[in-house]
C-alpha positions as CSV (number, residue, x, y, z in Angstrom):
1,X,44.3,19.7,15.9
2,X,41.2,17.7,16.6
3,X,41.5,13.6,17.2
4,X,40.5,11.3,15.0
5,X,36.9,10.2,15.5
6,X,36.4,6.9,17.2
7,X,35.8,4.1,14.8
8,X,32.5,2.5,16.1
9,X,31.1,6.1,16.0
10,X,31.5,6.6,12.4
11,X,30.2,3.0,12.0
12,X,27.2,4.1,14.6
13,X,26.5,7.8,12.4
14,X,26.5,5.4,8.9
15,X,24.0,3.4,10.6
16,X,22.1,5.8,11.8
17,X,22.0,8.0,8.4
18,X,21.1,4.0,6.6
19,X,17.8,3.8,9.6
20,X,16.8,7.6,8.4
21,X,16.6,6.6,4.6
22,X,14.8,3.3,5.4
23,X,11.9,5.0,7.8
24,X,11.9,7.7,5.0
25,X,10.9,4.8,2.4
26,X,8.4,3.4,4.7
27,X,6.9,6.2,5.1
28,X,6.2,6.3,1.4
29,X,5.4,3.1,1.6
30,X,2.7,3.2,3.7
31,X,1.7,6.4,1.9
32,X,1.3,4.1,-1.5
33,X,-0.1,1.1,0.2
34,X,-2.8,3.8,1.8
35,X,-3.9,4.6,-2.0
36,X,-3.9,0.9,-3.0
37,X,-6.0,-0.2,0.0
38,X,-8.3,2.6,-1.3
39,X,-8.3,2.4,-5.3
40,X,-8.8,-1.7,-4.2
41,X,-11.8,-0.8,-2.0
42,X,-13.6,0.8,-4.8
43,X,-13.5,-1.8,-7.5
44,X,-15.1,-4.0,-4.8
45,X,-17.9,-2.0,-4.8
46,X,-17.8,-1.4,-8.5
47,X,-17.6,-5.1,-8.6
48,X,-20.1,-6.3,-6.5
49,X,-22.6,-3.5,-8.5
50,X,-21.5,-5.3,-11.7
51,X,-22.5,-8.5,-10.1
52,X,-25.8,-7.4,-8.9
53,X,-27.1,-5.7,-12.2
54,X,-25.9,-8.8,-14.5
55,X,-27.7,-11.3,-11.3
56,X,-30.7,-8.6,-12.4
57,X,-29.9,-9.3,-16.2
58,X,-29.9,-12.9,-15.9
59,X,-33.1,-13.0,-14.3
60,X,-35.4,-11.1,-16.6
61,X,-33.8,-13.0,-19.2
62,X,-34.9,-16.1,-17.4
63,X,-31.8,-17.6,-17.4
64,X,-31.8,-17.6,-13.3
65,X,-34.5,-18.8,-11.7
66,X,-35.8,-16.1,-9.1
């Protein structure tokens, strides 16, 4: 017959099986957050092309001075 496992390390393996699931999600996490960083880095440049065809626009329209 074996003994009874000691209470604080049952409470010490529950913790430790809680810490595995939160590093798994922030491993995801940062996985996501990676792809947003990205995605958010290309609309700036879209953006700032936008900006400097309509700045273009503006001018040869003569609504800008140059």
């Amino acid at each position: 017959m074996t003994e009874p496992d000691n209470l604080v390390l049952q409470y010490l393996r529950r913790f430790d099986a809680k810490l595995d699931g939160i590093s798994d999600r922030m491993r995801s996490m940062e996985v996501r957050f990676g792809a947003l960083e990205t995605r958010f880095a290309a609309l700036e440049e879209r953006m700032a092309g936008v900006e400097m065809r309509l700045d273009r626009i503006e001018k040869r329209l003569g609504l800008i001075e140059a």
